[in-house]
N, C-alpha and C positions, 0 to 999 in steps of 0.2 A: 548307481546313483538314481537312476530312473525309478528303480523298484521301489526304493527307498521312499522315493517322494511319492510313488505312487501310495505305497505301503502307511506314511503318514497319513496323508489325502484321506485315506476310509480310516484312519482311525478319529481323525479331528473330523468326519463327514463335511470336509470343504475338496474343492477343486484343487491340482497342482497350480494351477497361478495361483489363486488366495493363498497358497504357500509362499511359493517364489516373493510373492508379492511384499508378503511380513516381513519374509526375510531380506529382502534388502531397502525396505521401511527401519527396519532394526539397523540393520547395516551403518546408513545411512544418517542416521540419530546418534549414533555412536560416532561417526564419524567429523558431523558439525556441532559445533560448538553454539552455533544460535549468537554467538557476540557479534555487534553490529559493526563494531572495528576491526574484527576477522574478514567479514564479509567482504569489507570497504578496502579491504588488503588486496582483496583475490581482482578486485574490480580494474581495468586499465586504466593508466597514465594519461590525462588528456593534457592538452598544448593549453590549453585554454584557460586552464585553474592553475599551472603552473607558479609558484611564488604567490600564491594568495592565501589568505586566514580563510579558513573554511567554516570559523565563525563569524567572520565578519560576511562573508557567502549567504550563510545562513539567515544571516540578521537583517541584512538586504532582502534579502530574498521574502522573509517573514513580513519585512514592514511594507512592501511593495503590493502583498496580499492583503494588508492591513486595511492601505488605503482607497484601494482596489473596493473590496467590500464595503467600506465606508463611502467611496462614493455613487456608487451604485443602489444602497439605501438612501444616501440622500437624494439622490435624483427619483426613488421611486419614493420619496415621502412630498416633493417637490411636486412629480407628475400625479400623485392622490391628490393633493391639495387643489390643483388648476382642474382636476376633473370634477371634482366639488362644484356645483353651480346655485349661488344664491337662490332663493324661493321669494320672491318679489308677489306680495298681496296688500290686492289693491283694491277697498271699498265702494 
């Protein structure tokens, strides 16, 4: 098997790892699927999510960033405004 990949190695003029390497890059690709609800399978059981919509999770979780964001711009449209200093001229 050695020679073999050695044997490859000088004909594709790469290293025995940039083989090994493809190969189980290839492997690998072959093997997952890339679906996000596969992934979410393989993932542990938490106590914590237990009995909950994992869209309602989600939707919490999204508007919580929402507001998050939003008031953070308000308050740096708030702290522009007060660093604003009239120009007072006087004849």
């Amino acid at each position: 098997m050695e020679k073999t990949l050695e044997t490859m190695a000088k004909q594709e003029r790469i290293t025995p790892n940039e083989i090994i390497k493809r190969l189980l890059n290839q492997y690998l690709k072959q093997q997952d699927s890339g679906y996000l609800a596969e992934i979410a399978e393989t993932l542990p059981k938490l106590d914590c999510f237990k009995n909950k919509d994992p869209l309602a999770i989600q939707q919490a979780m999204r508007d919580e960033w929402h507001l998050s964001n939003s008031l953070e711009a308000a308050t740096k449209r708030k702290n522009a405004f007060i660093a604003i200093k009239p120009t007072i001229y006087v004849k």
